[in-house]
C-alpha positions in Angstrom: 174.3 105.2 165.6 173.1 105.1 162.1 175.4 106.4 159.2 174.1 106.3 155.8 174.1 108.3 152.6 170.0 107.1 152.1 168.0 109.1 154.7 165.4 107.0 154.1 166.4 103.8 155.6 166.0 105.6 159.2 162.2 105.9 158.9 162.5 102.3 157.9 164.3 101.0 161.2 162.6 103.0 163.7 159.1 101.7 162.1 160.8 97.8 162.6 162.3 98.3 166.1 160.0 100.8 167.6 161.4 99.9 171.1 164.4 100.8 170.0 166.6 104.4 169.4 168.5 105.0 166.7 170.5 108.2 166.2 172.3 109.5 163.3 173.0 112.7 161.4 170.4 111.8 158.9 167.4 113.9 161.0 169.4 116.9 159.5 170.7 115.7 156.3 170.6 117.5 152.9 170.2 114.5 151.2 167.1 112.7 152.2 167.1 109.6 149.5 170.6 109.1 148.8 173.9 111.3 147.7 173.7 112.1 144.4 176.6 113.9 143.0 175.1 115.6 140.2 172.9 117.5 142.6 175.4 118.5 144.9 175.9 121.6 142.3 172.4 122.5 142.9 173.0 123.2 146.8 173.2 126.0 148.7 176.2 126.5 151.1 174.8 125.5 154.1 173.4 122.4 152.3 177.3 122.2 151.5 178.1 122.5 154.6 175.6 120.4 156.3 176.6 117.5 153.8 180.3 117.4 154.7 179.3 117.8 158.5 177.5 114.7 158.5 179.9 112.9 156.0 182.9 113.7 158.8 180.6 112.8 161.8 179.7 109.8 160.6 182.9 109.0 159.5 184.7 109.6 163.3 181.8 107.4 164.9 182.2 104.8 162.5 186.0 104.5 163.2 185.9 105.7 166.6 182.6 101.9 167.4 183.5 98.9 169.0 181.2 97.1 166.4 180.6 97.9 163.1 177.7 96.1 161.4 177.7 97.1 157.7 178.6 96.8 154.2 182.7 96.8 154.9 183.3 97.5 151.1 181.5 100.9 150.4 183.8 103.3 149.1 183.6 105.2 153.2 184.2 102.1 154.5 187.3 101.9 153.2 188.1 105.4 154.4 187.4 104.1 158.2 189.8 101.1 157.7 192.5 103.5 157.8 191.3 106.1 160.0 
């Protein structure tokens, strides 16, 4: 499971391990190169609503995984820790 707020990296990985899957709620993400919270105004409400449905679903499988391999001192991160 991937969880990341840049899209963009997925396209990456799967080109690197094509053998491998990867799965993540970036396929149906609003944001597709990063959050960026000056255009989170700019959204509809289902992009509103997609956004915060991925932001919670990757924040349960992050805390909810045996292994975590990752930047452990994002501003989620820190979130998980005490989830």
């Amino acid at each position: 499971f991937v969880a990341s707020d840049d899209c963009s990296v997925m396209a990456d990985i799967r080109q690197l391990r094509p053998n491998w899957e990867f799965v993540g709620e970036c396929d149906n993400a609003t944001e597709d190169n990063g959050f960026i919270l000056a255009s989170a105004k700019h959204w509809t409400l289902e992009q509103t609503d997609r956004h915060y449905e991925k932001f919670i679903t990757e924040m349960i499988a992050m805390a909810s995984a045996k292994y975590f391999i990752g930047v452990s001192t994002t501003n989620v991160s820190f979130w998980i820790y005490f989830m």
